[in-house]
PyMOL commands that place a pseudoatom at each C-alpha (Angstrom):
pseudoatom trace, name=CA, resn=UNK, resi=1, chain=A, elem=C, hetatm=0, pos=[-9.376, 40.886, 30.992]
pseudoatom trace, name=CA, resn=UNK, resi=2, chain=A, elem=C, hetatm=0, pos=[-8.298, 42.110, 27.304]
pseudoatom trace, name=CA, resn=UNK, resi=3, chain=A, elem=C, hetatm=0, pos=[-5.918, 40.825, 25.335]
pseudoatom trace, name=CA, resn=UNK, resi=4, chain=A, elem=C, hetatm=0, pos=[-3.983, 42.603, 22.591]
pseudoatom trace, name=CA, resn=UNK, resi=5, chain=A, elem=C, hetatm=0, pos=[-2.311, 40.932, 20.238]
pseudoatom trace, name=CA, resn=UNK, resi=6, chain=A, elem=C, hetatm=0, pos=[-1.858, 43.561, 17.965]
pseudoatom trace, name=CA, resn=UNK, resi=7, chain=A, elem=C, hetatm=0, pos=[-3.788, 42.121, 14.910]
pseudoatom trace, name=CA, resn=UNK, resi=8, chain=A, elem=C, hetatm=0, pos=[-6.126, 43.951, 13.319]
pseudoatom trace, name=CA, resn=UNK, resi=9, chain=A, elem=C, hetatm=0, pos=[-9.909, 42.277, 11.977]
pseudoatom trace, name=CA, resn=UNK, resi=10, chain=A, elem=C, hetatm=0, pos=[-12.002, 44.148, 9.598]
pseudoatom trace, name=CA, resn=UNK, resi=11, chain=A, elem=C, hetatm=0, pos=[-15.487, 42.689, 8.334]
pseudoatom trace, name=CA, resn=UNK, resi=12, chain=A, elem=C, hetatm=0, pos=[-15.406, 40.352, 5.536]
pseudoatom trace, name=CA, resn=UNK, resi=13, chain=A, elem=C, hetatm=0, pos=[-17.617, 41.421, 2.301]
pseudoatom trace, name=CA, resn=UNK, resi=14, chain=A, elem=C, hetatm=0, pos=[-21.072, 39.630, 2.454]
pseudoatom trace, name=CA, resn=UNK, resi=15, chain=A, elem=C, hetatm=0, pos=[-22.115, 39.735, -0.706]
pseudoatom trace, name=CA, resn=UNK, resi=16, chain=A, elem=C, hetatm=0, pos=[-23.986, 36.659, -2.360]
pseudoatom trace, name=CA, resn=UNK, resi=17, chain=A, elem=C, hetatm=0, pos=[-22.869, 36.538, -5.678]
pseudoatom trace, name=CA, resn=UNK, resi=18, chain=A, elem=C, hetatm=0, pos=[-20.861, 33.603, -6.776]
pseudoatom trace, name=CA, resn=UNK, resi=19, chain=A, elem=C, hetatm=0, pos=[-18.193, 35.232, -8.656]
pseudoatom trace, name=CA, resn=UNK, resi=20, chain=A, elem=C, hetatm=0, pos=[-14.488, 34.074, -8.312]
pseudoatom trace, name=CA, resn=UNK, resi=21, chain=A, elem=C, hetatm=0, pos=[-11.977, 36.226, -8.161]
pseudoatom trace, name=CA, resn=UNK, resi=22, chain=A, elem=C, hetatm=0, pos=[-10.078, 36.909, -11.351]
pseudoatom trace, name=CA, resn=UNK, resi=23, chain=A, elem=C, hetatm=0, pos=[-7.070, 38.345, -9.508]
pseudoatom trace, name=CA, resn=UNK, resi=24, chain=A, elem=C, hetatm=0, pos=[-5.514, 35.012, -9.025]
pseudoatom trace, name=CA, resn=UNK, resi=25, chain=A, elem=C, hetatm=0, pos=[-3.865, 33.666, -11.858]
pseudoatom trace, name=CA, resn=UNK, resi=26, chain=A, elem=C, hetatm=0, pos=[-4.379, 29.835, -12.235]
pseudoatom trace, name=CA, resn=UNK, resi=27, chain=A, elem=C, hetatm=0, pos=[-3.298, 27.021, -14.710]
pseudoatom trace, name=CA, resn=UNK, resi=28, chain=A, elem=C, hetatm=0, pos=[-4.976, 23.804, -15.269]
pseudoatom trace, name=CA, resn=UNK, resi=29, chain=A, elem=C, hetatm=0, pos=[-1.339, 22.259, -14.810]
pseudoatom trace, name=CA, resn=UNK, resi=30, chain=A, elem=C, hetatm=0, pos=[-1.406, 23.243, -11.070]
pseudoatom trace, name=CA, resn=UNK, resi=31, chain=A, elem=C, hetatm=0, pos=[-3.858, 20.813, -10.075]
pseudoatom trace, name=CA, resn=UNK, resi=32, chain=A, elem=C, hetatm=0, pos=[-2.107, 17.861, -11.612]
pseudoatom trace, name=CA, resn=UNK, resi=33, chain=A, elem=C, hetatm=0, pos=[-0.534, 15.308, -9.440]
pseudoatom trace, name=CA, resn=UNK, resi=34, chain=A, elem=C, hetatm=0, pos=[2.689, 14.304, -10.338]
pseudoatom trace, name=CA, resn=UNK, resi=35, chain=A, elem=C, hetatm=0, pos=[3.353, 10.383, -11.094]
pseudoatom trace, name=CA, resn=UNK, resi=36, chain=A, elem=C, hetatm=0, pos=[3.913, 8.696, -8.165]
pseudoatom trace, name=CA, resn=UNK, resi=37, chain=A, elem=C, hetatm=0, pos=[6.944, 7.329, -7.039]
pseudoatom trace, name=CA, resn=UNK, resi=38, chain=A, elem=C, hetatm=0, pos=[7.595, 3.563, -7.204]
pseudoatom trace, name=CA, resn=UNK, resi=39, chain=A, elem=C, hetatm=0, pos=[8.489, 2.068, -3.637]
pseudoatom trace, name=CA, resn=UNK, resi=40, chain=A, elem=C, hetatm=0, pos=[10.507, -0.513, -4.847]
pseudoatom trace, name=CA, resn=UNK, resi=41, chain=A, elem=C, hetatm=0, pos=[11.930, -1.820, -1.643]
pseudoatom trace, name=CA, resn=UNK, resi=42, chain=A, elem=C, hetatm=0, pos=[8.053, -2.318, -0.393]
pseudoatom trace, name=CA, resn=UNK, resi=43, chain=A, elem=C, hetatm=0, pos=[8.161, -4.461, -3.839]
pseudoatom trace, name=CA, resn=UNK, resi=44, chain=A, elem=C, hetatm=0, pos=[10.795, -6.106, -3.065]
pseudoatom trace, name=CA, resn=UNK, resi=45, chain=A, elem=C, hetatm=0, pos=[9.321, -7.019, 0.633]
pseudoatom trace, name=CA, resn=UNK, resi=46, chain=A, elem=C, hetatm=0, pos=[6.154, -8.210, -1.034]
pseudoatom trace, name=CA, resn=UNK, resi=47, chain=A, elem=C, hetatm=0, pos=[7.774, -10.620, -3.255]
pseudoatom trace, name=CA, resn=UNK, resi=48, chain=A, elem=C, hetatm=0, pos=[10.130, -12.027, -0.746]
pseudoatom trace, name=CA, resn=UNK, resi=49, chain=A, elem=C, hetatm=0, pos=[7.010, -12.507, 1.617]
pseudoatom trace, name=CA, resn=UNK, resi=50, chain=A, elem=C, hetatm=0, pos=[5.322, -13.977, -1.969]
pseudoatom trace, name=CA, resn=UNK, resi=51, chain=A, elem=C, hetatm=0, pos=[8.087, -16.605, -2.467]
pseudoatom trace, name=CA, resn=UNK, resi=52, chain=A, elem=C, hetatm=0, pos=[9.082, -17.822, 0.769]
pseudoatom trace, name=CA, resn=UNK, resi=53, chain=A, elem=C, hetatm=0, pos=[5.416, -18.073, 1.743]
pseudoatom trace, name=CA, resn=UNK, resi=54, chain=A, elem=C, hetatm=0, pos=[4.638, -20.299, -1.166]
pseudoatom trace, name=CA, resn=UNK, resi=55, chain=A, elem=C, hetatm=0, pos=[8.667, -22.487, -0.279]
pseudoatom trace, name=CA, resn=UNK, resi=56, chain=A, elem=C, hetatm=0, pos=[7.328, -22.948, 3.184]
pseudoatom trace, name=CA, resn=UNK, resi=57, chain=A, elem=C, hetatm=0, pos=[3.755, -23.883, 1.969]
pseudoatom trace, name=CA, resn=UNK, resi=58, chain=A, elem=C, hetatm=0, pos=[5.065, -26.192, -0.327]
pseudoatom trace, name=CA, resn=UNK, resi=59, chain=A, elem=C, hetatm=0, pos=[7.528, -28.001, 2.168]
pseudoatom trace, name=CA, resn=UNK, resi=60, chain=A, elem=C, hetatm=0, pos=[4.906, -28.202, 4.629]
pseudoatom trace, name=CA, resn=UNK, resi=61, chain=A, elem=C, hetatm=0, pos=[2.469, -30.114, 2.246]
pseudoatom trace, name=CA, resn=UNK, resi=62, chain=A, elem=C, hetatm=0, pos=[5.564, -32.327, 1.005]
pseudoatom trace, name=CA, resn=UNK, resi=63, chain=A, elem=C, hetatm=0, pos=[6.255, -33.239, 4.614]
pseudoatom trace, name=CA, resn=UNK, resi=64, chain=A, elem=C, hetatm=0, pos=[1.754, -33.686, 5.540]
pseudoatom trace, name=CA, resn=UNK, resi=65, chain=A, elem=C, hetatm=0, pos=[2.070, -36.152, 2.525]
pseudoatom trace, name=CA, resn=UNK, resi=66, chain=A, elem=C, hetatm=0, pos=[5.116, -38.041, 3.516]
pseudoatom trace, name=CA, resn=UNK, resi=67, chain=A, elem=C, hetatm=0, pos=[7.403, -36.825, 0.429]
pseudoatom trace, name=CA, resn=UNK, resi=68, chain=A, elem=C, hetatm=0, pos=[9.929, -35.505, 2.659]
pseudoatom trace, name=CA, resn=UNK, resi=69, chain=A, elem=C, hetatm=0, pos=[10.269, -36.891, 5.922]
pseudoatom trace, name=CA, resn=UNK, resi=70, chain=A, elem=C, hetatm=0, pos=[9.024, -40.166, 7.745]
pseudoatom trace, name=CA, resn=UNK, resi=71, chain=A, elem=C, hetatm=0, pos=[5.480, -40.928, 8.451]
pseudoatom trace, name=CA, resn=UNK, resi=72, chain=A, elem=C, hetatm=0, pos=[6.187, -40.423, 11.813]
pseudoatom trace, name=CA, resn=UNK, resi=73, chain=A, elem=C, hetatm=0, pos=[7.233, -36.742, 11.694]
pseudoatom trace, name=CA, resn=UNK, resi=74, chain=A, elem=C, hetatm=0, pos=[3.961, -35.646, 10.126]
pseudoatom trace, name=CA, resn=UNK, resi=75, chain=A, elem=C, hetatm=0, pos=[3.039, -33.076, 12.897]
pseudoatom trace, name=CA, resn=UNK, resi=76, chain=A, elem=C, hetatm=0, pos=[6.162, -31.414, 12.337]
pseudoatom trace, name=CA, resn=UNK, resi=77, chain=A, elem=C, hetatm=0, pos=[3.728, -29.741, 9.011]
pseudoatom trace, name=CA, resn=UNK, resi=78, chain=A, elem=C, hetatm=0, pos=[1.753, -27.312, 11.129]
pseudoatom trace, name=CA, resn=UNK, resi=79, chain=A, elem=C, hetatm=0, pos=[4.677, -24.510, 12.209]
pseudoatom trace, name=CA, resn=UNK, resi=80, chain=A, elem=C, hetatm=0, pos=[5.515, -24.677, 7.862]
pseudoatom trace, name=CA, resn=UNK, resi=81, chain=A, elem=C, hetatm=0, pos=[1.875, -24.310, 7.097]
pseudoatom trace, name=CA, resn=UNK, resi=82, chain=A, elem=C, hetatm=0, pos=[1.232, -21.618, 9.474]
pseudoatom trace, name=CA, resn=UNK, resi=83, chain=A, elem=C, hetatm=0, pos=[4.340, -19.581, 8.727]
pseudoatom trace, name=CA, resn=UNK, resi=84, chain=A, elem=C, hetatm=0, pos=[3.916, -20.201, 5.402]
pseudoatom trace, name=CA, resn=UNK, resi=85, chain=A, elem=C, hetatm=0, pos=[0.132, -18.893, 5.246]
pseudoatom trace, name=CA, resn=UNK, resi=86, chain=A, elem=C, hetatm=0, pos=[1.434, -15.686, 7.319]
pseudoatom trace, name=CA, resn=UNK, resi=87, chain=A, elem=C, hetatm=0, pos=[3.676, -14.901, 4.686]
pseudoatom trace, name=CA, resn=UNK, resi=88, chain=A, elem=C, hetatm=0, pos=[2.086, -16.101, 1.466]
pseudoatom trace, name=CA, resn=UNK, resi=89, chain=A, elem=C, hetatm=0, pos=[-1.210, -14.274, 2.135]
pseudoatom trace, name=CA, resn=UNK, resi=90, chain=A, elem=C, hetatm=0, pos=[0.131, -10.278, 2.306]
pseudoatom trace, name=CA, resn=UNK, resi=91, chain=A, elem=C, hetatm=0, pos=[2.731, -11.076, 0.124]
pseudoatom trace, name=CA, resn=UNK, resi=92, chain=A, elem=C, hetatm=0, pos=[0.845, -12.694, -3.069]
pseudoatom trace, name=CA, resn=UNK, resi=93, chain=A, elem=C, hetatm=0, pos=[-1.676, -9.364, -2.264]
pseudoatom trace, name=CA, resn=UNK, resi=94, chain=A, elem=C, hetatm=0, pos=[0.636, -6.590, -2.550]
pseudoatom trace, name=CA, resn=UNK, resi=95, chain=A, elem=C, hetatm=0, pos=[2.985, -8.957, -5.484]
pseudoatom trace, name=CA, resn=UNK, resi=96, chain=A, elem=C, hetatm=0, pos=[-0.713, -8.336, -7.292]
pseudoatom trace, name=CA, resn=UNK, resi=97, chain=A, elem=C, hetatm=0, pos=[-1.212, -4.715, -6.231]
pseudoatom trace, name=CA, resn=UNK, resi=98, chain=A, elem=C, hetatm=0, pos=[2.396, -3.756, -7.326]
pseudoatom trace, name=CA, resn=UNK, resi=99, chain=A, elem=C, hetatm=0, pos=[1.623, -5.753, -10.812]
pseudoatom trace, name=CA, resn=UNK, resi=100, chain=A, elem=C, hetatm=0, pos=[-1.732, -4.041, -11.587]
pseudoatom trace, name=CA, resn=UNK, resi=101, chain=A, elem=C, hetatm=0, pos=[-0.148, -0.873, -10.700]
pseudoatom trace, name=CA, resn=UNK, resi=102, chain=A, elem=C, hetatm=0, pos=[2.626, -1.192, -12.850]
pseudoatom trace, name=CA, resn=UNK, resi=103, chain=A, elem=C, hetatm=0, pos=[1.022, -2.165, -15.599]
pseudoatom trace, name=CA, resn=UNK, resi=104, chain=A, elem=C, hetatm=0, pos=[-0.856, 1.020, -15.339]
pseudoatom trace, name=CA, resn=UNK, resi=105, chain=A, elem=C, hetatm=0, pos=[-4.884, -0.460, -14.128]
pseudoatom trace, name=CA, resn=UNK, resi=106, chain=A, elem=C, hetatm=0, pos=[-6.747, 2.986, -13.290]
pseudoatom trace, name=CA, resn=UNK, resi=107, chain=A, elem=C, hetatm=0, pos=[-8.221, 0.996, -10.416]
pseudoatom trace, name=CA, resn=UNK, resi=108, chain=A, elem=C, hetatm=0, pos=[-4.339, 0.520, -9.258]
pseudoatom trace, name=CA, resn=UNK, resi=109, chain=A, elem=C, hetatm=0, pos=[-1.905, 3.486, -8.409]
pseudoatom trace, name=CA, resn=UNK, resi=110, chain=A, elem=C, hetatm=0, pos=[1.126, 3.516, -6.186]
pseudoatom trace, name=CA, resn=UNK, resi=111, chain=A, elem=C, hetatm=0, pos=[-0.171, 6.124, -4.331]
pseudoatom trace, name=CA, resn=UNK, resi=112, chain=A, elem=C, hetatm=0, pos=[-1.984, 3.776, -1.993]
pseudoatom trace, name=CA, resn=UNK, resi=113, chain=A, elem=C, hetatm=0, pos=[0.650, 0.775, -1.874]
pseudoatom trace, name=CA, resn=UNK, resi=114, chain=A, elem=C, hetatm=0, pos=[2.239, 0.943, 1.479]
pseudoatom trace, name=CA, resn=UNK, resi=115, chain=A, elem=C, hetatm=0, pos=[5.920, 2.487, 2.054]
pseudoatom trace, name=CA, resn=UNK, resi=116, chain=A, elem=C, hetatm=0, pos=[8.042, 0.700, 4.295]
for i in range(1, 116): cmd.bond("trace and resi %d" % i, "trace and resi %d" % (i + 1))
show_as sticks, trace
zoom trace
């Protein structure tokens, strides 16, 4: 069974030299990436993750410590703690990332912070 599609190969050239070909014109500016774009609602997510993290921290070690409520609500700490630890721990990351990226660290680009 043949197909024909109609397109038509010929042999590539097999020579071994390395020579480029100087047909193409190129510019050094072509291969430089433009800045990156700042996500600043994924900023904005990180530091509201950052700051109720460390509000819900800090209430649940005011309550543990018998600041806030009665002695005898203590074990009402663990749901703050918990939450608080979910949120506090991505957010105070990517509140750092978005810093050292913004203050312009070459280890640090916005390329690689996450776009929600």
């Amino acid at each position: 069974m043949t197909l024909k599609t109609g397109v038509r190969y010929r042999k590539l050239n097999q020579s071994c030299d390395d020579e480029v070909d100087h047909g193409i014109n190129t510019s050094p500016e072509q291969f430089d990436r433009p800045p990156a774009k700042i996500p600043w609602k994924a900023i904005l997510y990180a530091m509201v993750l950052f700051l109720l993290g460390t509000f819900l921290l800090t209430i649940g070690l005011l309550v543990v410590t018998g600041h806030i409520v009665d002695t005898h609500y203590q074990e009402r700490f663990w749901p703050l703690v918990i939450l608080g630890l979910l949120m506090f721990i991505p957010g105070s990351y990517h509140t750092y990332f978005a810093y050292k990226a913004f203050k312009g660290d070459p280890d640090w680009n916005f390329e690689e912070f996450p776009d929600f």
